[in-house]
N, C-alpha and C positions, 0 to 999 in steps of 0.2 A: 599100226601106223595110221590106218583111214579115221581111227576112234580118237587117237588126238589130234590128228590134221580139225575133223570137225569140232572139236572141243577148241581148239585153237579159234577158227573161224569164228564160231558161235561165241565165244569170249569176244573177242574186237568187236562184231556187233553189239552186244549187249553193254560194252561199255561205252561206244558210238551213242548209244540210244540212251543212256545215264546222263551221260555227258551235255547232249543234247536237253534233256530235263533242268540238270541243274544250272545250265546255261540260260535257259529260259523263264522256268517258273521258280527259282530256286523256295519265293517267300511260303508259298502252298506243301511243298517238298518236305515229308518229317524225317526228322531223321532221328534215329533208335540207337541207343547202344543198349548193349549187353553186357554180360560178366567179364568178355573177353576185355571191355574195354578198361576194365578196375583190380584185375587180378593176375600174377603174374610177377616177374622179377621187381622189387622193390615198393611194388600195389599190394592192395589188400588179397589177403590167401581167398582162396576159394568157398565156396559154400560146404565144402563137405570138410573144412577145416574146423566151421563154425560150429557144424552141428554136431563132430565127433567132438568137441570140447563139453557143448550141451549134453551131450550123454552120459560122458566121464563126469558132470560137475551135481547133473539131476539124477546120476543114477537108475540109466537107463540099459535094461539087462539086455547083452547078449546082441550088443551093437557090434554091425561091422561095415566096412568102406562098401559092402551090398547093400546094406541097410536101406529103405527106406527114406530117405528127406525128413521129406514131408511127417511122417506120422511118428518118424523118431523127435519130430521138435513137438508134436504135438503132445506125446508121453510126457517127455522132457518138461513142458511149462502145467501138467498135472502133476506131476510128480512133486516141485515144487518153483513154484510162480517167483519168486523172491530172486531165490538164485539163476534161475532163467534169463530173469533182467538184467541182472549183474555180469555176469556172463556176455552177455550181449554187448551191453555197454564196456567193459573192459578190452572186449574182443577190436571193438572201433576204435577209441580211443587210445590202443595202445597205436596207430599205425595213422601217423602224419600225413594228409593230402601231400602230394608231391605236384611240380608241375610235369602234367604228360603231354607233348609234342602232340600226340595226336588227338585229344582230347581239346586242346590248345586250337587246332587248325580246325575242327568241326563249329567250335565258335565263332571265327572267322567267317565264316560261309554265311551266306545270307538269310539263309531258314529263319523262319518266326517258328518256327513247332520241333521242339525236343522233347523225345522221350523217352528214359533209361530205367529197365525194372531191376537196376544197382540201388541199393539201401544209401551209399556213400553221397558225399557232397560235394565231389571232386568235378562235376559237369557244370552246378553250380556256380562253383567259384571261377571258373573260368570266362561265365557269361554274365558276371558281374557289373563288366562295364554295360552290358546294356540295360535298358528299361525292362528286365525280364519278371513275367508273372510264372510263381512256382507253385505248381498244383500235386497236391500230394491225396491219395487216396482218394475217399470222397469228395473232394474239390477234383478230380480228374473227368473234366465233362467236354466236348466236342465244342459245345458252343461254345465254351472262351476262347476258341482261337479266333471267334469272328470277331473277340474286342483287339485293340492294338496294341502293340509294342510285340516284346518274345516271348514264349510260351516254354518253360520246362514243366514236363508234367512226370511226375513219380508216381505210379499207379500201386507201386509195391512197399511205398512208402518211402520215408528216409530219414537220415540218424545224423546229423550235426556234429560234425568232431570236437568232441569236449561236453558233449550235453550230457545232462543228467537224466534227459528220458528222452521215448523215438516213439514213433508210432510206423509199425511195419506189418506186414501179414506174411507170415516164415511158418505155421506151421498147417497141416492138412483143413483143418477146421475153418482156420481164417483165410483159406484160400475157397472153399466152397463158399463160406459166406458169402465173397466178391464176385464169382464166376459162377454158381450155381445156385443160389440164394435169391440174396439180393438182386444180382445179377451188376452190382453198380460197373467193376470193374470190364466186366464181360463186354455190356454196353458201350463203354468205353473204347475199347478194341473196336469192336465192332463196328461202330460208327467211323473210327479213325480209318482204318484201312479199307472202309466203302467209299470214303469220299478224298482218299489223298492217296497221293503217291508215297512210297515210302524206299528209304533206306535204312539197310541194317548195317551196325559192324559190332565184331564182337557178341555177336548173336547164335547159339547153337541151335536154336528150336527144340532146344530138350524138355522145355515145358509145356509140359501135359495141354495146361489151360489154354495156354497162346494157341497150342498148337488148335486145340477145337476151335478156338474164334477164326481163325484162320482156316481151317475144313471147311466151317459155316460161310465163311466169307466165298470161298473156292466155287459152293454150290450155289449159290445168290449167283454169284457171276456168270456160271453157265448157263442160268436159267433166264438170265436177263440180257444176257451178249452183250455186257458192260462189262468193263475188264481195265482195273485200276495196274500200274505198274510198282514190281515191288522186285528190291533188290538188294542181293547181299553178300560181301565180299566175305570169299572163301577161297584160304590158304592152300596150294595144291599138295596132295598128299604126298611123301615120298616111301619106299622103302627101302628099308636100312641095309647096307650089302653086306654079306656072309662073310665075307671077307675085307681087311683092312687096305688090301689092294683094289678092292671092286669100288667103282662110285654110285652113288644114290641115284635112283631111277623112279617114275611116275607108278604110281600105284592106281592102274588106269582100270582096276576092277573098284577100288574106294573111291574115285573120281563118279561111275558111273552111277553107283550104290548111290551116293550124294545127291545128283543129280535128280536121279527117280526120288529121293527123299523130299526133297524140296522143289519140285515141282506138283509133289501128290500136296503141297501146302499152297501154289501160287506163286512162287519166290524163285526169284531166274538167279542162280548162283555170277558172280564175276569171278573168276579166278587169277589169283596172285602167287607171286613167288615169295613168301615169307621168309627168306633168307636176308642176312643185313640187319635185321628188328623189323621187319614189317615194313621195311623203306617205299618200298613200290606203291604201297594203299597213300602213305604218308602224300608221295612224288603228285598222285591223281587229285587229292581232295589239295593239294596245293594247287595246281592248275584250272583246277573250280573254281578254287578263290579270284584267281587274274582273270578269268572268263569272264567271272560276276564283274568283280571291279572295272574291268574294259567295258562291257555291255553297259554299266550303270553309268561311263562316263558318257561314254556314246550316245544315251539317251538322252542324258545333259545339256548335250553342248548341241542336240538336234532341236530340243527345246529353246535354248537361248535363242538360238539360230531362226528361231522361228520365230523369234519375240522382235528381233530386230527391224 
């Protein structure tokens, strides 16, 4: 009981203290989606949908759902480069952008700086009505957020529904290039989360890479007792009851596990009730919105007011 009393507490604070951000600086504020945010009922399948199709179509031996990612796409486009592409491209194109509600309300929100390591154009299209500059891989640099209008930036590139070609980095190879090479991508991270606030949704941290620019960031910050805000809504676990009579209960050892997970990266968990489709995350970034919009009035009419 004292372990979700405080999880309880610690939640309302830390959405106090979001809330309060996006209230204030919202235009500085990035905000990040993930896989969560493009895959799922009626969105495009997942990653490990993509690259078990890659295996089966390149002829990749002795694949299984443990397999490797990464290095099974990297066989995958040795094996043969032709059909890799095709594959890829088929995999997009068969699957219609839809409009997603909550995709929908993040563009709403007054943020200049989006950033989704999603291949799809579904963030895009949504931010169409605005002036938006869309930075895809190499074009993914810090300073252009200090030029004007909105910023989406795809660091993992991205794939146009209906195109006939994409430029993405999916396999172990083209991911070193960016993050240990090069370094283009790394740098990128790096600088974004040194100098902004951030939110996530839709975000697991289960990549490798992120997750080191984010260790790197963690120890910068200790070392310099500068300490940027980073946050990211996380669905609360439940488990399943033994029985058809019994009701679903807090899985307050996966809560805690989490916790320590994402704290050893910087990143203060909020916790929701994902029951409904995610209504509750939906319910907050609505309320952002009227925050922003009230504040933006109110500084309007304190302006006018002041002209008179």
């Amino acid at each position: 009981m004292t372990i979700l009393r405080n999880l309880l507490e610690q939640s309302r604070k830390r959405r106090t203290a979001l809330e309060a951000i996006m209230r204030s600086s919202p235009e500085k504020t990035v905000i990040f989606t993930g896989a969560g945010m493009s895959t799922g009922k009626e969105l495009y399948p997942g990653w490990g949908d993509l690259v078990a199709r890659l295996a089966i179509k390149c002829g990749v031996p002795n694949f299984t759902e443990d397999s490797d990612y990464l290095d099974t796409a990297d066989t995958a486009q040795r094996n043969d480069h032709v059909t890799y592409k095709q594959v890829i491209l088929d995999y997009f194109g068969s699957f219609k952008p839809i409009l997603q509600v909550s995709v929908s309300l993040l563009s709403d929100l007054k943020s200049r700086i989006y950033v989704t390591t999603n291949w799809d154009d579904s963030l895009a299209l949504q931010l169409m009505s605005r002036e938006v500059g869309v930075h895809i891989l190499d074009d993914c640099k810090v300073e252009n957020i200090t030029t004007s209008g909105t910023h989406l930036f795809h660091p993992h590139g991205k794939i146009n529904f209906g195109a006939a070609e994409f430029d993405i980095i999916l396999t172990r190879s083209e991911f070193n290039k960016y993050y240990r090479i090069n370094r283009k991508i790394y740098n990128f991270f790096y600088n974004l989360f040194l100098h902004h606030d951030v939110v996530f949704f839709g975000f697991s941290a289960s990549d490798e890479y992120i997750r080191e620019v984010l260790m790197d960031i963690k120890k910068h910050e200790k070392a310099s007792g500068v300490k940027r805000n980073r946050f990211l809504f996380m669905h609360l676990p439940v488990r399943l009851p033994k029985r058809a009579t019994q009701n679903y209960y807090l899985d307050l050892t996966k809560i805690e596990e989490r916790e320590n997970q994402f704290n050893e990266l910087g990143i203060q968990l909020v916790w929701y009730d994902s029951s409904q489709d995610h209504k509750e995350v939906t319910d907050i970034v609505s309320s952002w919105i009227l925050l922003q919009n009230k504040s933006q009035k109110d500084t309007s009419l304190g302006v006018n007011s002041g002209n008179v």
